[in-house]
Phi, psi and omega in degrees: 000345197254038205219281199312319190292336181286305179324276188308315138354261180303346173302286202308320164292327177285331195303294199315280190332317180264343150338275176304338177270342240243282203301336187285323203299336163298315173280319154326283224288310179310302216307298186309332172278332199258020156279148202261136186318130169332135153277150205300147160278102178324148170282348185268001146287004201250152178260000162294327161317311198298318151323316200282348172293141184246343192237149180307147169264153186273142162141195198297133164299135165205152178245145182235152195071183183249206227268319180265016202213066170178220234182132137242163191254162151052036179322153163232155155302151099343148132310135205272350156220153167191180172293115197093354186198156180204157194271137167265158155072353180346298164358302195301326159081050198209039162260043155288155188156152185315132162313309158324298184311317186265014188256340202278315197282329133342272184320283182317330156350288175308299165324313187287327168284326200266025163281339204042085185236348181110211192244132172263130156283124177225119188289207201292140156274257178218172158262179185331311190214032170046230209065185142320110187283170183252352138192167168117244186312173175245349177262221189067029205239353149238050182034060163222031184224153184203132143297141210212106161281154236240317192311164197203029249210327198271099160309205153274126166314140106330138185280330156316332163260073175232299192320304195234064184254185193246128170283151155265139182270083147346345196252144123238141219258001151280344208229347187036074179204135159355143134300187160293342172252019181276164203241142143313324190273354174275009158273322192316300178310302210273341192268350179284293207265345189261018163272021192249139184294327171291321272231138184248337187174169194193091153324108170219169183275172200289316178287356161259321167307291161029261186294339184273336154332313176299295215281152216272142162192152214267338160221140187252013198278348195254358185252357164299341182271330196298134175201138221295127181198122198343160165065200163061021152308343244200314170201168185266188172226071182306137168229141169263164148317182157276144194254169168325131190091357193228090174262036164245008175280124182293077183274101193348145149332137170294145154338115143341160171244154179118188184256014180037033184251016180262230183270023183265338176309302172307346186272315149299004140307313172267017186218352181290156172212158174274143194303132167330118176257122166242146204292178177287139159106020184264136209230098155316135161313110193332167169204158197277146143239115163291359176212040166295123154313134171315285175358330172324282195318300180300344189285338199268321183236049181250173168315186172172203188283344219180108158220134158314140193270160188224148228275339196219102171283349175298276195196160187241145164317121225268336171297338189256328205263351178351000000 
């Protein structure tokens, strides 16, 4: 009996125990129903909304948001030539921008011809009404930031032979040191556009800061914008301030003081990588900005020259939108 009474004990204690696992497995089960389903993602979060806009919306330019979160109102094309410059890539449909941006990328032009430096190529801007691109960059979204190529080799173009040139590259990336072809004239360049008073900074790679650093100059006060970033062998990456008239425009920290030419420079030297290559035909996954300003939405779906019909203006499933 004293078997049995030990027996009927532990029966009772496994009784208890599953008894408590059964009631936790339950209440986990409740808990989990009772949470709430993802919320739909807007579409003016998406960047196939952005994309699918073909014309700038009418009315006063204003940029919203920040430079990877946002959104313009009121866009200008660049002309796809001027003086000093030519547009690559049109196709792509993305020389769009805050009017300061194209009066600036003007100007520099100008500059770059009577520096006698050749024809500046100018990548990508922004699209029609910024946003999210559908595919490359995560900024470029309220039409102040612009890419610049550094190469200086190119006569003036047909715009069909634009579409499909070759960057040059500037890094090597065992030696993380300038190449051999870089030039006075691509410091030249790059000390032209970051002496422009809009220009807030200029993404170049950590071995061209660098080298622009080594070199001698009568004012070093422009080198404080360069600032050191994976990639970016190849071109510069202008960003202006936010300009006047756009108080919902985010504007980044200020610069360190100094030239930037110490140890943060060195630290990016042991840590920089060259930018993700991806093969022809490669088709990204749409992409989200989870924190577009509301202000977006009328921007995405006010008038303009040219829009795309977009198939739902409400909202997309959070599952389509990945």
């Amino acid at each position: 009996m004293g078997f049995r009474a030990i027996g009927g004990r532990a029966f009772k204690a496994v009784a208890c125990v599953g008894l408590a696992v059964a009631l936790l497995a339950a209440g986990e089960a409740d808990a989990k129903s009772r949470k709430k389903k993802p919320a739909p993602i807007p579409v003016y979060a998406t960047s196939v909304a952005w994309g699918s806009v073909t014309g700038p919306s009418l009315g006063a330019p204003r940029s919203i948001g920040g430079y990877a979160a946002g959104c313009i109102a009121g866009a200008r094309a660049l002309p796809p030539e001027g003086v000093g410059y030519q547009v690559i890539r049109l196709s792509r449909q993305r020389n769009y921008g805050h009017p300061v941006l194209v009066d600036m990328l003007r100007d520099f032009g100008q500059r770059v011809a009577l520096a006698g430096l050749g024809t500046a190529l100018i990548g990508d801007m922004g699209q029609a009404r910024g946003g999210p691109m559908p595919s490359g960059h995560a900024s470029h979204q309220i039409g102040l930031d612009a890419d610049v190529w550094l190469r200086l080799d190119l006569p003036p173009m047909g715009r069909a032979g634009r579409e499909r040139l070759d960057e040059v590259k500037y890094v090597d990336y065992d030696r993380m040191r300038i190449t051999g072809d870089w030039s006075d004239r691509q410091a030249k360049l790059i000390q032209i556009a970051a002496s422009d008073a809009r220009v807030a900074r200029i993404f170049v790679n950590p071995a061209i800061k660098l080298a622009m650093c080594q070199r001698s100059w009568a004012d070093r006060g422009f080198l404080n914008k360069l600032r050191p970033w994976h990639g970016h062998d190849g071109h510069m990456h202008i960003r202006l301030n936010c300009p006047a008239g756009s108080p919902q425009c985010e504007q980044q920290d200020a610069q360190p003081e100094g030239d930037g030419c110490g140890d943060e420079l060195m630290s990016w030297l042991d840590s920089a990588a060259p930018a993700t290559e991806h093969p022809p035909g490669y088709k990204p996954e749409p992409r989200v900005v989870r924190k577009m300003p509301a202000a977006c939405a009328p921007v995405l779906n006010a008038a303009g020259t040219r829009m795309a019909s977009l198939a739902d203006s409400a909202v997309v499933p959070a599952k389509e939108a990945r």
